[in-house]
N, CA, C and O of each residue as an XYZ file, in Angstrom:
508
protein
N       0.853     -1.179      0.000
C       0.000      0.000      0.000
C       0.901      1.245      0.000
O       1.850      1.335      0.779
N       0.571      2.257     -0.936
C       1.551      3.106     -1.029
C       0.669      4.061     -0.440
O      -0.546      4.068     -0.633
N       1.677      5.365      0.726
C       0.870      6.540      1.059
C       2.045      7.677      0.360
O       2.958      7.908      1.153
N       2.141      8.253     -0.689
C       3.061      9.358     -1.016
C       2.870     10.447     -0.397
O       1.884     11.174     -0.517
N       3.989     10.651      0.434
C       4.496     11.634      1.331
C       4.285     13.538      0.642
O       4.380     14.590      1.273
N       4.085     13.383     -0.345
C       3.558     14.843     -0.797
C       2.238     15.281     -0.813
O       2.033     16.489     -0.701
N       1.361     14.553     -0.927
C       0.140     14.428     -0.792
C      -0.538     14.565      0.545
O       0.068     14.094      1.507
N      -1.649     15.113      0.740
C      -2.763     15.197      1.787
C      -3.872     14.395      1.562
O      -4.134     13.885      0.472
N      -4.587     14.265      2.669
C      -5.660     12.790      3.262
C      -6.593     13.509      3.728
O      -6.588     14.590      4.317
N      -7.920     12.355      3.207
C      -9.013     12.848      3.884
C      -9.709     11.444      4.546
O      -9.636     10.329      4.030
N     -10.338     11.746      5.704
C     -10.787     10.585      6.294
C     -11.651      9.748      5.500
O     -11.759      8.533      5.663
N     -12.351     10.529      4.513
C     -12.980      9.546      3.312
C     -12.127      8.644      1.897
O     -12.501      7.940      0.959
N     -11.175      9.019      2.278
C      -9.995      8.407      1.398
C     -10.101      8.941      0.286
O     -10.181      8.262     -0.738
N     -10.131     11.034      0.284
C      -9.330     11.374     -0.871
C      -7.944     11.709     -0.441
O      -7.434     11.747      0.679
N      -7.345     12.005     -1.945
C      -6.166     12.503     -1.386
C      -6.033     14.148     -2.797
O      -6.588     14.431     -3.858
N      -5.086     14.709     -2.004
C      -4.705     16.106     -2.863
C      -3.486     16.704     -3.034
O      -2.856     16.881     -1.991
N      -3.068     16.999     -3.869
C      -1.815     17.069     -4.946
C      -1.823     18.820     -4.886
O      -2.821     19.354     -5.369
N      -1.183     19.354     -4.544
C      -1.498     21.185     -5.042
C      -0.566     20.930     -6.031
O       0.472     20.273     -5.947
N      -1.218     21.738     -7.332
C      -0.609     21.993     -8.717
C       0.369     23.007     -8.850
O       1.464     23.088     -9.406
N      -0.542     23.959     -7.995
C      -0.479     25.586     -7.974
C      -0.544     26.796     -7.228
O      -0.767     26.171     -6.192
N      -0.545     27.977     -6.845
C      -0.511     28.190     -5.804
C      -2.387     28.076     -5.157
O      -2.685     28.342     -3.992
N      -3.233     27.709     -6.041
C      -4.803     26.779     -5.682
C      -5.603     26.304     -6.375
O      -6.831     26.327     -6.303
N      -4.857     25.795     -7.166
C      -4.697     24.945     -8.398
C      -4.669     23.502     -7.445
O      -3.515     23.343     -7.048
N      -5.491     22.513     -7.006
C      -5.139     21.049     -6.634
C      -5.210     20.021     -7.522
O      -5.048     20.463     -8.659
N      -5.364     18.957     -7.508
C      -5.384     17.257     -8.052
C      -6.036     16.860     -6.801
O      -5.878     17.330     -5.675
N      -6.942     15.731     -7.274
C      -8.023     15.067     -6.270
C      -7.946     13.632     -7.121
O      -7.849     13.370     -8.319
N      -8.025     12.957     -6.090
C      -7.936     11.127     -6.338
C      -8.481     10.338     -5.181
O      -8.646     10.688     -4.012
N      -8.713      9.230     -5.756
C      -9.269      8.730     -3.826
C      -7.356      7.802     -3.777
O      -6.433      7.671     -4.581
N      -7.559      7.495     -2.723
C      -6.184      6.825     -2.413
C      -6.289      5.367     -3.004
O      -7.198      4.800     -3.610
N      -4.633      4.838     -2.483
C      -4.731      3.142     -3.351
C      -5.322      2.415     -2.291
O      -5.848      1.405     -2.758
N      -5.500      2.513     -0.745
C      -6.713      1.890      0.231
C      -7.686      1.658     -0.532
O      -7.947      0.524     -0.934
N      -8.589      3.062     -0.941
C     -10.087      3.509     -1.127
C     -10.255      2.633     -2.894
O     -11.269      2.398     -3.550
N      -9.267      2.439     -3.092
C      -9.104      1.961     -4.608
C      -9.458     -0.138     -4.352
O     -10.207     -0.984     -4.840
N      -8.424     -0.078     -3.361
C      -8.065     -1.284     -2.910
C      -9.390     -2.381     -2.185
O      -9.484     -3.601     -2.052
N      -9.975     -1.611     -1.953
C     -11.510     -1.762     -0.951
C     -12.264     -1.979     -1.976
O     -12.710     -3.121     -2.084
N     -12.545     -1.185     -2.786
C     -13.639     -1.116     -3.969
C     -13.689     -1.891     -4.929
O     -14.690     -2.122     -5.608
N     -12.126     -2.560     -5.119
C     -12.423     -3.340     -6.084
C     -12.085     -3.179     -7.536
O     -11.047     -2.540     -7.710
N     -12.790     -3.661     -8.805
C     -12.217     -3.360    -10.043
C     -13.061     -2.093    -10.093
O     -14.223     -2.145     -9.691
N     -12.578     -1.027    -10.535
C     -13.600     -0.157    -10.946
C     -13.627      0.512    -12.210
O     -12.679      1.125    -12.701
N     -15.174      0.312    -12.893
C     -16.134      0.515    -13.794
C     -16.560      1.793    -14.213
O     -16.669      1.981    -15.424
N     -16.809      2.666    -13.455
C     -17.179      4.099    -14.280
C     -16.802      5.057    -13.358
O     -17.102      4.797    -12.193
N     -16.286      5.983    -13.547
C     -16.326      7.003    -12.978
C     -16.986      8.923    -12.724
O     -16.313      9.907    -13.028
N     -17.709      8.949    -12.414
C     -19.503      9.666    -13.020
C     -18.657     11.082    -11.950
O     -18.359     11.013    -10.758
N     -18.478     12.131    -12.804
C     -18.358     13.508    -12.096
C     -19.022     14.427    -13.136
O     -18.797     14.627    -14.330
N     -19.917     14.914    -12.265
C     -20.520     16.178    -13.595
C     -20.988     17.108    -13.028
O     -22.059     17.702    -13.151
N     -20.012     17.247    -12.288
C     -19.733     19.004    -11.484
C     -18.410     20.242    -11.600
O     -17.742     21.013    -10.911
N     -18.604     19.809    -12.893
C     -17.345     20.583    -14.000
C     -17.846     21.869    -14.083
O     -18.982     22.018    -14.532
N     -16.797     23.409    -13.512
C     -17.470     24.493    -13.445
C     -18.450     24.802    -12.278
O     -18.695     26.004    -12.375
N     -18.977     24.396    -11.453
C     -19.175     23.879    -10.275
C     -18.637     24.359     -9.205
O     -17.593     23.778     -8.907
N     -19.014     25.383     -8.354
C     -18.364     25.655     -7.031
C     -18.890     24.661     -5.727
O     -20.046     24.463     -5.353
N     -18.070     24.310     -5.378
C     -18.861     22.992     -4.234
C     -17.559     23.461     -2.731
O     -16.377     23.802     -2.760
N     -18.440     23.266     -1.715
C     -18.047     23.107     -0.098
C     -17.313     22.432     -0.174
O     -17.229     21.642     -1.114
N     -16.271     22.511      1.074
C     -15.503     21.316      1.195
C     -16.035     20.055      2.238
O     -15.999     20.225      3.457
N     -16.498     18.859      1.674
C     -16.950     17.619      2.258
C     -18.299     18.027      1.465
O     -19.410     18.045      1.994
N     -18.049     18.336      0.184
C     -19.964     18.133     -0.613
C     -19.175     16.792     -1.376
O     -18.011     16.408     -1.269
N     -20.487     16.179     -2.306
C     -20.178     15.183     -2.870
C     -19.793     15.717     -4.212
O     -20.567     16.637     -4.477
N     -18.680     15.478     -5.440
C     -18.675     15.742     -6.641
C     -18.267     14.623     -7.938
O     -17.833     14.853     -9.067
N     -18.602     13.348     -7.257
C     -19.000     12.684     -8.200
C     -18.773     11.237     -7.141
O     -18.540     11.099     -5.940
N     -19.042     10.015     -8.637
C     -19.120      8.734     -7.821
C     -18.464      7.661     -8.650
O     -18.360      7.624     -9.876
N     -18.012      6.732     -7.689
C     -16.978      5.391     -8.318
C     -17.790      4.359     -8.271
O     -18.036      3.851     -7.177
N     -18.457      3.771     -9.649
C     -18.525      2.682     -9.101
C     -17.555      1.673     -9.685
O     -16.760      1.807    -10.616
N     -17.920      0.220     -8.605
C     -17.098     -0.716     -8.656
C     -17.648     -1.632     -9.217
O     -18.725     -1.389     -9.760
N     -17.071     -3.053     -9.276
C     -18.552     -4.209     -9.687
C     -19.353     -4.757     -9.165
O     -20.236     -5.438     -9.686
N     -19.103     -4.468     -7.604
C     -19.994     -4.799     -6.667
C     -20.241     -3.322     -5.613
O     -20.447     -3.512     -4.414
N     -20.215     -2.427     -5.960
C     -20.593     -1.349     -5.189
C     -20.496      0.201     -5.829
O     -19.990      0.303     -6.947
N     -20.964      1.395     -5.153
C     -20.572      2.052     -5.482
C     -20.246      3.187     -4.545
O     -20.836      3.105     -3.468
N     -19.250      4.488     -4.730
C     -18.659      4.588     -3.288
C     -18.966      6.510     -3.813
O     -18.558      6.926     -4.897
N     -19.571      7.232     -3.007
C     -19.186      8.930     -3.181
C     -17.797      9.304     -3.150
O     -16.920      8.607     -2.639
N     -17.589     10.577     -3.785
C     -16.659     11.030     -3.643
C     -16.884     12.810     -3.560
O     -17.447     13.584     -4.335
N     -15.873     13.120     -1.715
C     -16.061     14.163     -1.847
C     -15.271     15.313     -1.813
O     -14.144     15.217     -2.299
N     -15.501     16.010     -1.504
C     -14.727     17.389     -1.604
C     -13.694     17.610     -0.559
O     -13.939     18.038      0.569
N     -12.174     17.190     -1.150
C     -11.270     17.238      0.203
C     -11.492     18.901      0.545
O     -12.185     18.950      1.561
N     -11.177     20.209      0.098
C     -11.543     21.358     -0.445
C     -12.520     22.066     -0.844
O     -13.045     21.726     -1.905
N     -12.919     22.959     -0.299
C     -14.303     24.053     -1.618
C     -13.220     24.855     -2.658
O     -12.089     25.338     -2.600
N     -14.354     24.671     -3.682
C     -13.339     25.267     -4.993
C     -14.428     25.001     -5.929
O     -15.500     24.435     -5.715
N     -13.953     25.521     -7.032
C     -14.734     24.951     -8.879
C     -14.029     24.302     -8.888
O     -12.887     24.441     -8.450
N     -14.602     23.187     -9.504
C     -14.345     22.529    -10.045
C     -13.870     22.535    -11.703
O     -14.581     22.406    -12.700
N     -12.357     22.740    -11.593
C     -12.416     22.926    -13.453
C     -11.701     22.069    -13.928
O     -10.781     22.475    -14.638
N     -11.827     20.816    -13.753
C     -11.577     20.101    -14.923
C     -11.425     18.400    -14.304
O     -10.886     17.959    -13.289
N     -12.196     17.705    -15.478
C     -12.085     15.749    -15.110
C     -11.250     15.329    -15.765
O     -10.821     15.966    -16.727
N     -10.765     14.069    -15.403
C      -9.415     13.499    -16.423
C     -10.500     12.873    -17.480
O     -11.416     12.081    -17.264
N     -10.263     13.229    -18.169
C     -10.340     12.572    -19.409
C     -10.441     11.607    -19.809
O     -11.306     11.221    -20.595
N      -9.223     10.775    -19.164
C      -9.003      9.420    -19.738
C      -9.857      8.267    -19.234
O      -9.702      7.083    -19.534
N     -11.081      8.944    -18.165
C     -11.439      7.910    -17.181
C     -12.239      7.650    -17.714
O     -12.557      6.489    -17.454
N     -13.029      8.228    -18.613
C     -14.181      8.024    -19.498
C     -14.312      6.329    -19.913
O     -15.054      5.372    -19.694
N     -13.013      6.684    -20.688
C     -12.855      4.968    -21.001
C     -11.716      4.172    -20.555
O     -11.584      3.022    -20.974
N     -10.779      4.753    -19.639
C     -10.236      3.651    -18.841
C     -10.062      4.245    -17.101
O      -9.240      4.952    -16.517
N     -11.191      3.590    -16.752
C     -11.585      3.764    -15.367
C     -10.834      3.042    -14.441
O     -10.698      3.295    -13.244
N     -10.471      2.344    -14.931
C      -9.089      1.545    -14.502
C      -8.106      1.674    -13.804
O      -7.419      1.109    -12.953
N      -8.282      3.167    -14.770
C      -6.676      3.689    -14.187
C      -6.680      4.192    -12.641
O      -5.600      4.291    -12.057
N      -7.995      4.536    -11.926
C      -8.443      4.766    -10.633
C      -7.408      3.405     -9.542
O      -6.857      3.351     -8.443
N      -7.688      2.376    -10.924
C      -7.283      1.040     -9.971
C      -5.888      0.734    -10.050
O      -5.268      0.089     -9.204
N      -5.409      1.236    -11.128
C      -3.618      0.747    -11.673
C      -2.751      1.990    -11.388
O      -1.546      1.912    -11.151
N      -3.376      3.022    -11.423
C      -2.335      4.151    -10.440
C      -3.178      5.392    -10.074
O      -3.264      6.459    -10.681
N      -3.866      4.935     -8.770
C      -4.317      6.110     -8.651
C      -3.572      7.841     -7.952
O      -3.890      9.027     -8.038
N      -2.973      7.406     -7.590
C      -1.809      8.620     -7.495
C      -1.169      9.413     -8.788
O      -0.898     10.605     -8.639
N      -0.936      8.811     -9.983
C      -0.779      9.242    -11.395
C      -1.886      9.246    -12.336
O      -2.777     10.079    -12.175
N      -1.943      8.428    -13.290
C      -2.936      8.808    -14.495
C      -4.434      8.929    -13.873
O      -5.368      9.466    -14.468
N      -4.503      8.408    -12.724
C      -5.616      7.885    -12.360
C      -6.446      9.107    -11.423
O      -7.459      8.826    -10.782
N      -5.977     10.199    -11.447
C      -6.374     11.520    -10.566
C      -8.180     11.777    -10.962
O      -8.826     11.287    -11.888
N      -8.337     12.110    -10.579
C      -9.841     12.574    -10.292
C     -10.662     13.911    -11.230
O     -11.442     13.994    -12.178
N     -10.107     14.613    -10.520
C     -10.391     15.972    -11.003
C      -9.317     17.052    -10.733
O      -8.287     16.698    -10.159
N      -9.491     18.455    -11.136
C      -8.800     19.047    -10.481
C      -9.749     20.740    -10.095
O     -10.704     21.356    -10.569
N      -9.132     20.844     -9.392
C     -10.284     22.222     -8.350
C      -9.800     23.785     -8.593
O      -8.856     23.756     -9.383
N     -10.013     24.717     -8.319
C      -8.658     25.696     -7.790
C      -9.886     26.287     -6.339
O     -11.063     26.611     -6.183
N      -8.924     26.164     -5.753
C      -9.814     26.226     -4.299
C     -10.263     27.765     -3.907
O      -9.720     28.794     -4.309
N     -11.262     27.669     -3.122
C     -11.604     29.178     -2.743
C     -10.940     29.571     -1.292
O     -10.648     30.733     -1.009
N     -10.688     28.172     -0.183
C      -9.884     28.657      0.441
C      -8.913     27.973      0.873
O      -9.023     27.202      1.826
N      -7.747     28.186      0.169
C      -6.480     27.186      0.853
C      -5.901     26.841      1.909
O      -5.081     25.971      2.204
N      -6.635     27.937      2.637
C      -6.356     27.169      4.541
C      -6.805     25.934      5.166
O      -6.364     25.275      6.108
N      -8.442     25.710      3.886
C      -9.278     24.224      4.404
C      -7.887     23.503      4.164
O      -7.965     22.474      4.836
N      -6.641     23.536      3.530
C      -5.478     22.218      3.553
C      -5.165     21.572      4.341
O      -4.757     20.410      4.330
N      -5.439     22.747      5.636
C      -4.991     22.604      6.953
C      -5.500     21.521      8.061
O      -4.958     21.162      9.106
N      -6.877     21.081      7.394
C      -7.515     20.443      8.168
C      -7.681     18.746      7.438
O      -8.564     17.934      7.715
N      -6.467     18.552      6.393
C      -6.270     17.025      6.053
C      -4.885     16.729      6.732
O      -4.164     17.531      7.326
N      -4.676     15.362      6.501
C      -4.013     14.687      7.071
C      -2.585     14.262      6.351
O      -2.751     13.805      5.220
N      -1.432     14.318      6.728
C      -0.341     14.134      6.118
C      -0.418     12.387      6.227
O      -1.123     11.692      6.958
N       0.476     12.044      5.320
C       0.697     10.773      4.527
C       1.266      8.926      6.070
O       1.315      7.699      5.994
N       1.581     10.237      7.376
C       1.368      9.271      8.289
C       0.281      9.510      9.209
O      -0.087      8.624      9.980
N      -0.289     10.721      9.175
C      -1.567     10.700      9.884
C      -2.384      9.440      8.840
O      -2.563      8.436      9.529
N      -2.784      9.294      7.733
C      -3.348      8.720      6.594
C      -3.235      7.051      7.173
O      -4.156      6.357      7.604
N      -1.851      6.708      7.025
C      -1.613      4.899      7.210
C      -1.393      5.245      8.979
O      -0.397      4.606      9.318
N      -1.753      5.732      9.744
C      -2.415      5.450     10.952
C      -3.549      5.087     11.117
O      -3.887      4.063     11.712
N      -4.537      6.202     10.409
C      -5.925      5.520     10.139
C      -6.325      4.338      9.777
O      -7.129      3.644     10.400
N      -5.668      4.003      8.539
C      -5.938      2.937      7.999
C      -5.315      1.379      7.995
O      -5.443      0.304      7.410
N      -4.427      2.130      9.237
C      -3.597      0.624      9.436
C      -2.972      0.922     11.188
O      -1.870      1.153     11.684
N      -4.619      0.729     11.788
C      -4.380      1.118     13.157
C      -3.562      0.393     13.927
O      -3.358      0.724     15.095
């Protein structure tokens, strides 16, 4: 199980990448990946979209479930990967790289403050 040490955690198992100076990357982690299973579609259609931080902005499903995904951050939402359309996969084969989520530019970059660094993260999840 990989937790990359640059990245921030959310108790729902996203994680966030800053691009920019609030510019982020959003992914769920390889746990939240790992739990779910093979996964099948990935449904976000809150592109342009200003959303709270902990609203929902889209959903994973798997082949036996399907899981929310929410807002580590408030921000717009400007922009989905692309590639997930048709390989949703990639959520499952690297979700830390090709496999990113969306990306935001946040309205306030202090909410950063209130995720979890990469050993707060595999404490949680590997009590």
């Amino acid at each position: 199980m990989q937790f990359p040490e640059e990245l921030q955690y959310t108790k729902e198992h996203e994680w966030v990448r800053i691009e920019e100076d609030d510019l982020v990357v959003i992914g769920i982690t390889d746990f939240a990946q790992s739990e779910l299973g093979d996964i099948v579609y990935v449904d976000v259609d809150t592109v342009d979209m200003e959303l709270e931080q902990n609203d929902v902005f889209g959903v994973v499903e798997a082949v036996k479930t399907t899981s929310d995904l929410y807002m580590p951050v408030g921000g717009e939402v400007v922009e989905v990967n692309p590639k997930l359309k048709n390989q949703p996969e990639l959520v499952n084969t690297d979700p830390y790289g090709e496999g990113w989520i969306i990306k935001v530019k946040m309205a306030e970059p202090s909410e950063l403050s209130a995720l979890m660094d990469a050993d707060a993260y595999e404490a949680l999840v590997n009590p």
